[in-house]
PDB file with SEQRES, HELIX, SHEET and CRYST1 records, atoms N, CA, C and O in Angstrom:
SEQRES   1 A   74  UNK UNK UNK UNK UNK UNK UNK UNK UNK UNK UNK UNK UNK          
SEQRES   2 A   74  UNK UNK UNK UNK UNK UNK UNK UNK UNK UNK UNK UNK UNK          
SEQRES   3 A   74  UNK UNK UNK UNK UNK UNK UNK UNK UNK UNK UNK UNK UNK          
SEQRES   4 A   74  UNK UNK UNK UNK UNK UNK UNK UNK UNK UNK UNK UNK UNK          
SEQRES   5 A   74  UNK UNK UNK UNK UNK UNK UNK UNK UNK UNK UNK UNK UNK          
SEQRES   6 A   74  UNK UNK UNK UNK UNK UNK UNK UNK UNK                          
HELIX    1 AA1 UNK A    2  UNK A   14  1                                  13    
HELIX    2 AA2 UNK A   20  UNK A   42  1                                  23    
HELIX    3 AA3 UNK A   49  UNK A   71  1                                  23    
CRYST1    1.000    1.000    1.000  90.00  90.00  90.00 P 1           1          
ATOM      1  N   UNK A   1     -42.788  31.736  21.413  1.00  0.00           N  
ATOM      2  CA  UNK A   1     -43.952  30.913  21.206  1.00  0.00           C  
ATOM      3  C   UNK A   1     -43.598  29.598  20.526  1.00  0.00           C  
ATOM      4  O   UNK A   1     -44.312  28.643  20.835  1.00  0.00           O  
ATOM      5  N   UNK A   2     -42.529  29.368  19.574  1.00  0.00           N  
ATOM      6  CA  UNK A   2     -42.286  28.348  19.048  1.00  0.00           C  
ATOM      7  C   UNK A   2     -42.086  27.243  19.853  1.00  0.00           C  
ATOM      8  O   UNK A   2     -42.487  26.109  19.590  1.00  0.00           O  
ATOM      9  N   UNK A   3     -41.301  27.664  21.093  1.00  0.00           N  
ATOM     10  CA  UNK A   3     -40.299  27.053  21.943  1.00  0.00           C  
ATOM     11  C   UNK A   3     -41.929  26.336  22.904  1.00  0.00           C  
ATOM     12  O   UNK A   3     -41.663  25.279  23.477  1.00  0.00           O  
ATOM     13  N   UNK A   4     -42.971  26.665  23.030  1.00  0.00           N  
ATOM     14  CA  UNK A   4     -43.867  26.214  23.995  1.00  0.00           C  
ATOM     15  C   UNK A   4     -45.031  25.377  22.928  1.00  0.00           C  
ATOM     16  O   UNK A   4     -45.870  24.607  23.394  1.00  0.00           O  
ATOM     17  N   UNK A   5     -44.900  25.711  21.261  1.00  0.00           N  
ATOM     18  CA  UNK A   5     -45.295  24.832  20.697  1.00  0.00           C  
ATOM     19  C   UNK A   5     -44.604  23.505  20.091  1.00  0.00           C  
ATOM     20  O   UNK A   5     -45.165  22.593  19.483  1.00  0.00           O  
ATOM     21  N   UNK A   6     -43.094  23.651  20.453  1.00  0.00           N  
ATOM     22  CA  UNK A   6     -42.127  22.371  20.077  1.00  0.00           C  
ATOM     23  C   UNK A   6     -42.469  21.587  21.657  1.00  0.00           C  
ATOM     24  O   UNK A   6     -42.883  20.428  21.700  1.00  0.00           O  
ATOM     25  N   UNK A   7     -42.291  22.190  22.562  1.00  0.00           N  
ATOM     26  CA  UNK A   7     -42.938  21.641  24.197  1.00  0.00           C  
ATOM     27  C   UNK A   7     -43.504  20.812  23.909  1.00  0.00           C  
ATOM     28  O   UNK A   7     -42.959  19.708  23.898  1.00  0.00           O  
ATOM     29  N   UNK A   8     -45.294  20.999  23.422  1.00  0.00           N  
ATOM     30  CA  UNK A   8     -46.046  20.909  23.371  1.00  0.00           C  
ATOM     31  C   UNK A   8     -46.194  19.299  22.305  1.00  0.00           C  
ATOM     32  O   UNK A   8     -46.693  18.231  22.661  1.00  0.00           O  
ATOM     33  N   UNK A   9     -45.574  19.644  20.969  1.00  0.00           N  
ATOM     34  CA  UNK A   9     -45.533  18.306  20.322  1.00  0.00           C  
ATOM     35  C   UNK A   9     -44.606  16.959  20.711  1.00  0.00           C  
ATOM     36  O   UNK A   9     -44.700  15.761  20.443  1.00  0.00           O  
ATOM     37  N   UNK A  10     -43.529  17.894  21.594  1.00  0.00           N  
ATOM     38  CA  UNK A  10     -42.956  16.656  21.911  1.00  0.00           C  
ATOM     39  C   UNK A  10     -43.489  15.611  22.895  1.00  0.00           C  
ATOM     40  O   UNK A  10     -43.365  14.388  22.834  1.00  0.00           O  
ATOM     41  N   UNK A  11     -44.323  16.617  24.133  1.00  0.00           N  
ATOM     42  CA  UNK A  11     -45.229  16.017  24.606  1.00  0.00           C  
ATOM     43  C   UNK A  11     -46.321  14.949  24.242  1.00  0.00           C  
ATOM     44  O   UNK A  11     -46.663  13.943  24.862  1.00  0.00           O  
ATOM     45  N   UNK A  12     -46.710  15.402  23.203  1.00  0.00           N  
ATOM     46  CA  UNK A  12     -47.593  14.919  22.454  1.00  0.00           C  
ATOM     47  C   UNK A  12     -46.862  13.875  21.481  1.00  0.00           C  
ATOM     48  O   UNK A  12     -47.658  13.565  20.596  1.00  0.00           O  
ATOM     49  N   UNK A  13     -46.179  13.513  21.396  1.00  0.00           N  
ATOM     50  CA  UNK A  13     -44.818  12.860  20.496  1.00  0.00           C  
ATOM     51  C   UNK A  13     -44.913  10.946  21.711  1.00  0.00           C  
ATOM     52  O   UNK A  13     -45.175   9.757  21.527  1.00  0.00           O  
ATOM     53  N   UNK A  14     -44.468  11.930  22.910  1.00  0.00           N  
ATOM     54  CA  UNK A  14     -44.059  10.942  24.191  1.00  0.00           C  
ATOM     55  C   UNK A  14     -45.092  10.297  24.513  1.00  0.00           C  
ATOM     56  O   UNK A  14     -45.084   9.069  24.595  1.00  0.00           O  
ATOM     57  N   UNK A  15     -46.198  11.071  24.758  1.00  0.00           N  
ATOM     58  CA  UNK A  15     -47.414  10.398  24.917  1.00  0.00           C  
ATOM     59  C   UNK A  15     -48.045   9.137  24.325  1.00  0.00           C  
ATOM     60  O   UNK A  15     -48.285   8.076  24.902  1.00  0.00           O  
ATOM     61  N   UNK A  16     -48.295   9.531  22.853  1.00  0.00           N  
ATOM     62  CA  UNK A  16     -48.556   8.343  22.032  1.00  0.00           C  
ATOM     63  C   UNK A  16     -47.551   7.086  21.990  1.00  0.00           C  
ATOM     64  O   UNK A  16     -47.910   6.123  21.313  1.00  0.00           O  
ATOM     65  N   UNK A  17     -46.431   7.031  22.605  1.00  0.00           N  
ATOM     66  CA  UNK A  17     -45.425   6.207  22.469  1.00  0.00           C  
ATOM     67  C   UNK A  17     -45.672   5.721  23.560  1.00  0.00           C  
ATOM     68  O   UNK A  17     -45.952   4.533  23.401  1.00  0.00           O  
ATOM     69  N   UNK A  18     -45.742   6.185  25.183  1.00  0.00           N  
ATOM     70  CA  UNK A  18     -46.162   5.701  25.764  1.00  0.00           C  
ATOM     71  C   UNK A  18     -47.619   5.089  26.007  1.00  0.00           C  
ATOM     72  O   UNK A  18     -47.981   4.628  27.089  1.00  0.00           O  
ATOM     73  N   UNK A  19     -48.263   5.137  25.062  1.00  0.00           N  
ATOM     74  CA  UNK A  19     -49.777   4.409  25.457  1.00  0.00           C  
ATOM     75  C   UNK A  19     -49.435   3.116  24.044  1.00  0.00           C  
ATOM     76  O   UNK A  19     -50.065   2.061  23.968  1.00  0.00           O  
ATOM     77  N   UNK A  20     -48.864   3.328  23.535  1.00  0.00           N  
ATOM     78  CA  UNK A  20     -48.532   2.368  22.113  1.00  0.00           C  
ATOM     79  C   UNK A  20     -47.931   0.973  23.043  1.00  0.00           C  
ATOM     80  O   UNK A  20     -48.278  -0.208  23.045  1.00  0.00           O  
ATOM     81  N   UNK A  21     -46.662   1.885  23.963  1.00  0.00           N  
ATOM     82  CA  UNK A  21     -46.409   0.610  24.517  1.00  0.00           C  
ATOM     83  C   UNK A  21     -47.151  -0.362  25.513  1.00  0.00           C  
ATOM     84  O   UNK A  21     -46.953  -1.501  25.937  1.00  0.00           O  
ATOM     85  N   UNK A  22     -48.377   0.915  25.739  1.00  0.00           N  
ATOM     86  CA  UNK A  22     -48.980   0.003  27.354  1.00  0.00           C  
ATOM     87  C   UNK A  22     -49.726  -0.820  26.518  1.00  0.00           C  
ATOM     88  O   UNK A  22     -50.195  -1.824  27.054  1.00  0.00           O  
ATOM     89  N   UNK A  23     -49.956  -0.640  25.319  1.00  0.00           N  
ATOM     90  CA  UNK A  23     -51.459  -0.953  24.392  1.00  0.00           C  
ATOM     91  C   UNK A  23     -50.615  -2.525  24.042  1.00  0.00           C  
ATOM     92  O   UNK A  23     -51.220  -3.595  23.970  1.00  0.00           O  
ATOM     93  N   UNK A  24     -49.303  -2.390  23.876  1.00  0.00           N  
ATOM     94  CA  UNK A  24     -48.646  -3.315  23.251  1.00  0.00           C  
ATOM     95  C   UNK A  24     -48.152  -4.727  24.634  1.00  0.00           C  
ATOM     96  O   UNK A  24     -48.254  -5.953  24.597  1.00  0.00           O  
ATOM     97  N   UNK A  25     -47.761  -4.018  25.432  1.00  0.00           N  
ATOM     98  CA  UNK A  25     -47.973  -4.651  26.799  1.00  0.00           C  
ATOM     99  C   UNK A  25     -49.148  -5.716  27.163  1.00  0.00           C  
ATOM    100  O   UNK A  25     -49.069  -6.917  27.422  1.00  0.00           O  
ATOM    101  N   UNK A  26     -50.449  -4.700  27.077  1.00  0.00           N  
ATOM    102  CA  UNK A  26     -51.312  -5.515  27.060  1.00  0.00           C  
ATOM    103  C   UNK A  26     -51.842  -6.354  26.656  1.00  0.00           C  
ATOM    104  O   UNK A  26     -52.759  -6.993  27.170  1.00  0.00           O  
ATOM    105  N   UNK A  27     -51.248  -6.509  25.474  1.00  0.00           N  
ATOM    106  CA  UNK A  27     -51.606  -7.643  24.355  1.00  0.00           C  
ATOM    107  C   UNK A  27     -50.878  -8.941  24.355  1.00  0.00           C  
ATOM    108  O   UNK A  27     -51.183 -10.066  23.959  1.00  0.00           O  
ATOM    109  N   UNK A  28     -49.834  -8.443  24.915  1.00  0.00           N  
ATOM    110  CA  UNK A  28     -48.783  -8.990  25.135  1.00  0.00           C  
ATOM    111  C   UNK A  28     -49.092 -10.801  26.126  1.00  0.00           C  
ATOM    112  O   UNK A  28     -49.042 -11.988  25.803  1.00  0.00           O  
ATOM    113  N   UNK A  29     -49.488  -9.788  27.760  1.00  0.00           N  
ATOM    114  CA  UNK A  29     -49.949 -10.217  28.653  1.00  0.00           C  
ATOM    115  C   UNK A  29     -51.483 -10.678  28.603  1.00  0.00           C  
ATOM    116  O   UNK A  29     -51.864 -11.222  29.639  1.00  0.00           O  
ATOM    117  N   UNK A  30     -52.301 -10.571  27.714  1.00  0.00           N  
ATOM    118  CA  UNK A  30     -53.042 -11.156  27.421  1.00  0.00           C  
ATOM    119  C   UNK A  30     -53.444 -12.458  26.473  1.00  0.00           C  
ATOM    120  O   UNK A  30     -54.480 -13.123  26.494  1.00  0.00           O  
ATOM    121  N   UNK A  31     -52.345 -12.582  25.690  1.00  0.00           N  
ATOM    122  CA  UNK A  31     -51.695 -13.706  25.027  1.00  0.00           C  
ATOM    123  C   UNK A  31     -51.082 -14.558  25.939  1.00  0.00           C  
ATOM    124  O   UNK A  31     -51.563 -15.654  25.652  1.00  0.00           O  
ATOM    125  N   UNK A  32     -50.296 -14.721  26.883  1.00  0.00           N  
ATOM    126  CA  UNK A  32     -50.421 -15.007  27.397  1.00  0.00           C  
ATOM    127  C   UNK A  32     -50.949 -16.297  28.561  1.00  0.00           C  
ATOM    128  O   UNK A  32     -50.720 -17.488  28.775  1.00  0.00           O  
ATOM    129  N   UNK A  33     -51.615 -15.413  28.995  1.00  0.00           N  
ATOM    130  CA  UNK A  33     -53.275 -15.901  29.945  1.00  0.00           C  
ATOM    131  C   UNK A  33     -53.972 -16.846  29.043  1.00  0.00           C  
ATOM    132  O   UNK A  33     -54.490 -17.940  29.267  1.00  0.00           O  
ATOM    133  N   UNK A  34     -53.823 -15.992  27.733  1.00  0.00           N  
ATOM    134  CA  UNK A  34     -54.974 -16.873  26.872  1.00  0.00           C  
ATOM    135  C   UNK A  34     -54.376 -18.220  26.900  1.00  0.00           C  
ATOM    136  O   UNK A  34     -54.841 -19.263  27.359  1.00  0.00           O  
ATOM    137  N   UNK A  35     -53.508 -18.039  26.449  1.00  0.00           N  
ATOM    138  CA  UNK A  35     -52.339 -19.665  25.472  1.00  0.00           C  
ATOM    139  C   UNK A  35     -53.001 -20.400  27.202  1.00  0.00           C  
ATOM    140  O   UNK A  35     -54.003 -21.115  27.204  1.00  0.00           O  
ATOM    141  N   UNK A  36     -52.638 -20.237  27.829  1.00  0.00           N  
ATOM    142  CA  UNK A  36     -52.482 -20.827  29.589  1.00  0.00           C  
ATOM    143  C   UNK A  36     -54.076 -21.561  29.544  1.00  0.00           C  
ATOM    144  O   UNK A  36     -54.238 -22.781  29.516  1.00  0.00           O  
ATOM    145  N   UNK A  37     -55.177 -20.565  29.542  1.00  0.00           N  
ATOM    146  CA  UNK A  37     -56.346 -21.144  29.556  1.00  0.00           C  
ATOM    147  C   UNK A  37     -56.996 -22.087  28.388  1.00  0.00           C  
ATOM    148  O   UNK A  37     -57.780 -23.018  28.573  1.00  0.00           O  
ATOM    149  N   UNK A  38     -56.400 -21.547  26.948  1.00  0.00           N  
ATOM    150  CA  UNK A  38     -56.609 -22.507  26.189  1.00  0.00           C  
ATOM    151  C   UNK A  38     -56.158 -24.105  26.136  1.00  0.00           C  
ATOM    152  O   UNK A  38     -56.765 -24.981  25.521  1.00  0.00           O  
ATOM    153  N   UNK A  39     -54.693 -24.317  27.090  1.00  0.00           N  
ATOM    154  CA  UNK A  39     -54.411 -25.400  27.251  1.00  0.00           C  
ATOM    155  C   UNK A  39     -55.450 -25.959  28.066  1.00  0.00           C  
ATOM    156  O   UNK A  39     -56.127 -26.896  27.641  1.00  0.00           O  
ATOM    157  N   UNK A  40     -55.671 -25.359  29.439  1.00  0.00           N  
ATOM    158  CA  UNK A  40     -56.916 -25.741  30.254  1.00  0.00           C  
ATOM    159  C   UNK A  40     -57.834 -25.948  29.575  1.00  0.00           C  
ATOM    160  O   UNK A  40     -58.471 -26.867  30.089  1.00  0.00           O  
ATOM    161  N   UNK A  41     -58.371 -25.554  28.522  1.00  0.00           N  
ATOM    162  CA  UNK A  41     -59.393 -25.950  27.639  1.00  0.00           C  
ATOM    163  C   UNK A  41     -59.631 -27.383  26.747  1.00  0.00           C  
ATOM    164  O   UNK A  41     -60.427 -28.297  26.530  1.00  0.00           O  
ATOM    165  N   UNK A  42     -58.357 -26.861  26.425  1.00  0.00           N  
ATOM    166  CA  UNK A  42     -58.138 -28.922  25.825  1.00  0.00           C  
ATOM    167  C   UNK A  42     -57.983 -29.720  26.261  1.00  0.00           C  
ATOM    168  O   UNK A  42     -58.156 -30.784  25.666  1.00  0.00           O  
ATOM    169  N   UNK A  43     -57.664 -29.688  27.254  1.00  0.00           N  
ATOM    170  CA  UNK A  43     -57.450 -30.738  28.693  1.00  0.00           C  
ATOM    171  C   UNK A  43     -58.466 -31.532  28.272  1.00  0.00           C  
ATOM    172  O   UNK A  43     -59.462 -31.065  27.719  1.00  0.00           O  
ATOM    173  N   UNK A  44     -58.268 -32.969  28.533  1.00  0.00           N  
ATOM    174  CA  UNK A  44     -59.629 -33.772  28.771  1.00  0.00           C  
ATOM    175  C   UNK A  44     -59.474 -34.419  29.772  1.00  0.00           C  
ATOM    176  O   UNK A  44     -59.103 -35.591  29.818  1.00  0.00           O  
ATOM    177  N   UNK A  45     -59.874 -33.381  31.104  1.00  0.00           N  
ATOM    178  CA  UNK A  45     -59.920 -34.233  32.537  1.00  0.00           C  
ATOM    179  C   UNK A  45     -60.847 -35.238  32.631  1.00  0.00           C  
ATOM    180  O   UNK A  45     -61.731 -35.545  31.831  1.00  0.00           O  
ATOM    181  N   UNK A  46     -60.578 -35.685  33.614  1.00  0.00           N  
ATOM    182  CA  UNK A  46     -61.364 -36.620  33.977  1.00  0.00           C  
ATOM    183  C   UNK A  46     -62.543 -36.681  34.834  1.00  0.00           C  
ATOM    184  O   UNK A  46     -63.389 -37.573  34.896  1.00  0.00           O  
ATOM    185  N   UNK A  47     -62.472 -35.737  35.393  1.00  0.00           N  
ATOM    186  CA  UNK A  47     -63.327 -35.441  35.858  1.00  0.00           C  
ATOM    187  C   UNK A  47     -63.576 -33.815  36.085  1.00  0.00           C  
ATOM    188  O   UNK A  47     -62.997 -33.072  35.292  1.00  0.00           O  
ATOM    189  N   UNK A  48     -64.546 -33.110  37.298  1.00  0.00           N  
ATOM    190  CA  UNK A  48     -64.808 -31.722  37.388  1.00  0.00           C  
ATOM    191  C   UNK A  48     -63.743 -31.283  38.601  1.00  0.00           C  
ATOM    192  O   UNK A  48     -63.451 -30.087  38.629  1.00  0.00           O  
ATOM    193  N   UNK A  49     -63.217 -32.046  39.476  1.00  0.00           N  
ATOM    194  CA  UNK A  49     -61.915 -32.221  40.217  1.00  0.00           C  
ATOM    195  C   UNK A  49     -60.573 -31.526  39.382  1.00  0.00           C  
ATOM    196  O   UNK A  49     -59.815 -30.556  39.405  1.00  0.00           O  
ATOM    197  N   UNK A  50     -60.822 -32.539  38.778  1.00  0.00           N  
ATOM    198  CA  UNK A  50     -59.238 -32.127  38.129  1.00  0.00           C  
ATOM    199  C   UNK A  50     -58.977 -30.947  37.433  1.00  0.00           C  
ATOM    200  O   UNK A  50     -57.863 -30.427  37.368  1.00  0.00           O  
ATOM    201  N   UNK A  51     -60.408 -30.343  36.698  1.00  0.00           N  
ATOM    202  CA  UNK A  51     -60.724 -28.920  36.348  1.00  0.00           C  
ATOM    203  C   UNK A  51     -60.416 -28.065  36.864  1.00  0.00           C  
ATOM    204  O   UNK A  51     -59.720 -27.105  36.534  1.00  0.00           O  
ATOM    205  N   UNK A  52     -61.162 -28.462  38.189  1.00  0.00           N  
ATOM    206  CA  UNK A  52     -61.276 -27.227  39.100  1.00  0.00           C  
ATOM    207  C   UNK A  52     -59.740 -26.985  39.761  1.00  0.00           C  
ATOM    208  O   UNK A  52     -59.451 -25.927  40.322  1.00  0.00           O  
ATOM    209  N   UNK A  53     -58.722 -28.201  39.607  1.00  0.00           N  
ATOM    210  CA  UNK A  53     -57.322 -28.203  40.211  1.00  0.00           C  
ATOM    211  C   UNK A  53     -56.719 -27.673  39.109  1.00  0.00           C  
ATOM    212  O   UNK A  53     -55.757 -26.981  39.440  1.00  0.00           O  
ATOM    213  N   UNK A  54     -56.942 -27.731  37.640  1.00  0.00           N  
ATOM    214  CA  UNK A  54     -55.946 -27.064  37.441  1.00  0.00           C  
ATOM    215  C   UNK A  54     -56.273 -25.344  37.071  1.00  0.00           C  
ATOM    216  O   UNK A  54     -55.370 -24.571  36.753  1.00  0.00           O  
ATOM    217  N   UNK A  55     -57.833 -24.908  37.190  1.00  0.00           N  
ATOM    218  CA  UNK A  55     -58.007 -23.530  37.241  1.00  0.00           C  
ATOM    219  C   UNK A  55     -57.682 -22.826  38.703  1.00  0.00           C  
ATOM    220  O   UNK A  55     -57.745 -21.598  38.775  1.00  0.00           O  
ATOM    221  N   UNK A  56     -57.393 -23.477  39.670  1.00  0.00           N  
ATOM    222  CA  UNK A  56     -56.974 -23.049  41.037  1.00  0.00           C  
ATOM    223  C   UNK A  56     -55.297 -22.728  40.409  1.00  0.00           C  
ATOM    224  O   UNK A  56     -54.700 -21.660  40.278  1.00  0.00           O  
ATOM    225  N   UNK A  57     -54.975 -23.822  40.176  1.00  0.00           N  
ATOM    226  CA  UNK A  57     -53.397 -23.513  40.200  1.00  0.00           C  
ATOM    227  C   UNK A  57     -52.987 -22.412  38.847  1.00  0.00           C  
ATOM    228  O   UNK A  57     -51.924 -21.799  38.750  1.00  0.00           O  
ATOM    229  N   UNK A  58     -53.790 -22.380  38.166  1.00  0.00           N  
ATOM    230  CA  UNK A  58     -54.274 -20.890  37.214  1.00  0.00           C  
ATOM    231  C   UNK A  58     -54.178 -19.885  37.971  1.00  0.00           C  
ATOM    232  O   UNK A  58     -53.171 -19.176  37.964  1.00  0.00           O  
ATOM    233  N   UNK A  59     -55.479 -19.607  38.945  1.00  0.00           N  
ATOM    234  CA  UNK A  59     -55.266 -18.697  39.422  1.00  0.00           C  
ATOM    235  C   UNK A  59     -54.385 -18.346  40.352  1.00  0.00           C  
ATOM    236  O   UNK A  59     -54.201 -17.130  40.282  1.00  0.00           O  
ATOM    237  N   UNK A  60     -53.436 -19.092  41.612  1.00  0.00           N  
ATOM    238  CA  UNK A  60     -52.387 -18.961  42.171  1.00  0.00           C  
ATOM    239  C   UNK A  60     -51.346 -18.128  41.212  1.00  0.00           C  
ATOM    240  O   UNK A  60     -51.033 -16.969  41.486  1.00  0.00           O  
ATOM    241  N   UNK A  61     -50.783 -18.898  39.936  1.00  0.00           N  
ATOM    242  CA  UNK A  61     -49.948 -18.436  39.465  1.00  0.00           C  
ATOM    243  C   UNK A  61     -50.181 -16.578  38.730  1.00  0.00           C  
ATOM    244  O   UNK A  61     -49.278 -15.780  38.478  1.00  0.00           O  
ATOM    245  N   UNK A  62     -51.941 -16.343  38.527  1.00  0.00           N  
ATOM    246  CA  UNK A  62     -51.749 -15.315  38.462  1.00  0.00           C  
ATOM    247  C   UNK A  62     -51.844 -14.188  39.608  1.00  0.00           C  
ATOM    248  O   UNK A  62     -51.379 -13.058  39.459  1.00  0.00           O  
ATOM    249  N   UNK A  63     -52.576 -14.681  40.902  1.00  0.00           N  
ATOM    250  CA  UNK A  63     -51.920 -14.002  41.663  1.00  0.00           C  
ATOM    251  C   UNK A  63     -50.875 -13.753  42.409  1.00  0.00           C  
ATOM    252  O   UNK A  63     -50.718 -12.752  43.109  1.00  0.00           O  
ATOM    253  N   UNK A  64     -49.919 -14.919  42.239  1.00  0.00           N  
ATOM    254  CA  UNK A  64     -48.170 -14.808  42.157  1.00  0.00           C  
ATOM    255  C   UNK A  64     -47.749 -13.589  41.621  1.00  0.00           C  
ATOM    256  O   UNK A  64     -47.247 -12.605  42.164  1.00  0.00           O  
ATOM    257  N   UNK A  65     -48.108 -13.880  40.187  1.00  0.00           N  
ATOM    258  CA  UNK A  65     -47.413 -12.153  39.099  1.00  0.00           C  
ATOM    259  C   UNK A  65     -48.086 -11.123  39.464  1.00  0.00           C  
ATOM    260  O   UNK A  65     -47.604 -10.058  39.076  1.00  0.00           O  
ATOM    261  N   UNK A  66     -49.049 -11.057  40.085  1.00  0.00           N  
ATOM    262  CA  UNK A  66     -49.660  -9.400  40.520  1.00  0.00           C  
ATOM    263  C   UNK A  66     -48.756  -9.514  42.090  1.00  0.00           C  
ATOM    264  O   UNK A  66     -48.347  -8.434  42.516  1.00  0.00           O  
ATOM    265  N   UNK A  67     -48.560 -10.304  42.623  1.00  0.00           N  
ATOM    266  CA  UNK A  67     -47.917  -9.699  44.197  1.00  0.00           C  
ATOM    267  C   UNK A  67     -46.534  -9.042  43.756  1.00  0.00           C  
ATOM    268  O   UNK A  67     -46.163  -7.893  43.996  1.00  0.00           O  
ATOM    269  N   UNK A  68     -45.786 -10.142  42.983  1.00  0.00           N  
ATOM    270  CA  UNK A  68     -44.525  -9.857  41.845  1.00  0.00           C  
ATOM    271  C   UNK A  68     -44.128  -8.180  41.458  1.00  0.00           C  
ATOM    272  O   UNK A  68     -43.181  -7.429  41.694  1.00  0.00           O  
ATOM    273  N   UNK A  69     -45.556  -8.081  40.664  1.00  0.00           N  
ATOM    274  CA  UNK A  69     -45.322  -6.287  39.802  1.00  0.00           C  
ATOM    275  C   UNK A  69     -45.646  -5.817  40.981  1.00  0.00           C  
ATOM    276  O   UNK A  69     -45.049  -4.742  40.933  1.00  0.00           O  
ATOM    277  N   UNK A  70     -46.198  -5.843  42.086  1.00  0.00           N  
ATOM    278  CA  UNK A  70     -47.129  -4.864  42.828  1.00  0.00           C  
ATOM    279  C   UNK A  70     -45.495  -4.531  43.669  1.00  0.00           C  
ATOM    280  O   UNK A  70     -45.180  -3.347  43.790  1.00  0.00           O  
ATOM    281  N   UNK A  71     -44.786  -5.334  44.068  1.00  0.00           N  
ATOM    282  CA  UNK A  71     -43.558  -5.363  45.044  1.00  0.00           C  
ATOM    283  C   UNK A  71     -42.386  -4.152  44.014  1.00  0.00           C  
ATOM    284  O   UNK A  71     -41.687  -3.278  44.526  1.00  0.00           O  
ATOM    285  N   UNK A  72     -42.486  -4.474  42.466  1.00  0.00           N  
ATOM    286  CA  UNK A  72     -41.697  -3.651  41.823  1.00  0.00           C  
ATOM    287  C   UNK A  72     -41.999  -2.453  41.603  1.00  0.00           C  
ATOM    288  O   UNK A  72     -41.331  -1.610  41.004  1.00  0.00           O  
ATOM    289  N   UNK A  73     -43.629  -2.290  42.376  1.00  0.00           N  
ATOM    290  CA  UNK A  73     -43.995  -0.573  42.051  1.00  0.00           C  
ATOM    291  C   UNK A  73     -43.469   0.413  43.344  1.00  0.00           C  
ATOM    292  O   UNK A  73     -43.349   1.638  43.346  1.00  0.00           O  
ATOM    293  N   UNK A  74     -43.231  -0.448  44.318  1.00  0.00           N  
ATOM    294  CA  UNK A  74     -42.607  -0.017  45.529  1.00  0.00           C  
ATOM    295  C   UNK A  74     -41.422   0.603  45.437  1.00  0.00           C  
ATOM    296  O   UNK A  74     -40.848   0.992  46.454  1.00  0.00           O  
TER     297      UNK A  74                                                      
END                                                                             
């Protein structure tokens, strides 16, 4: 019985380490995005053009990094 309750914590050991890191990941990658849009924020375009050009090329680049990870889950 010991042997299926040491199992059991190590499991429980791995687990929390792995969600620590996704938790840490995410923060990560959300810093990020942010810093990216906050520059877009200070921007003082010139107009609603140039806005809208550089939140397009925002979003390109983040759907660049999702085609990116999606190819490394393969």
């Amino acid at each position: 019985m010991a042997m299926k309750g040491d199992a059991a914590a190590l499991v429980r050991e791995y687990q929390k380490r792995l969600e620590r890191a996704l938790r840490e990941s995410e923060i990560s990658v959300l810093q990020y995005w942010k810093e990216r849009l906050d520059r877009i924020a200070a921007m003082k375009p010139e107009g609603i053009s140039s806005l809208l050009l550089e939140l397009k090329k925002l979003s390109e680049n983040m759907d660049n990094r999702m085609r990116t990870l999606k190819k490394d889950l393969r």
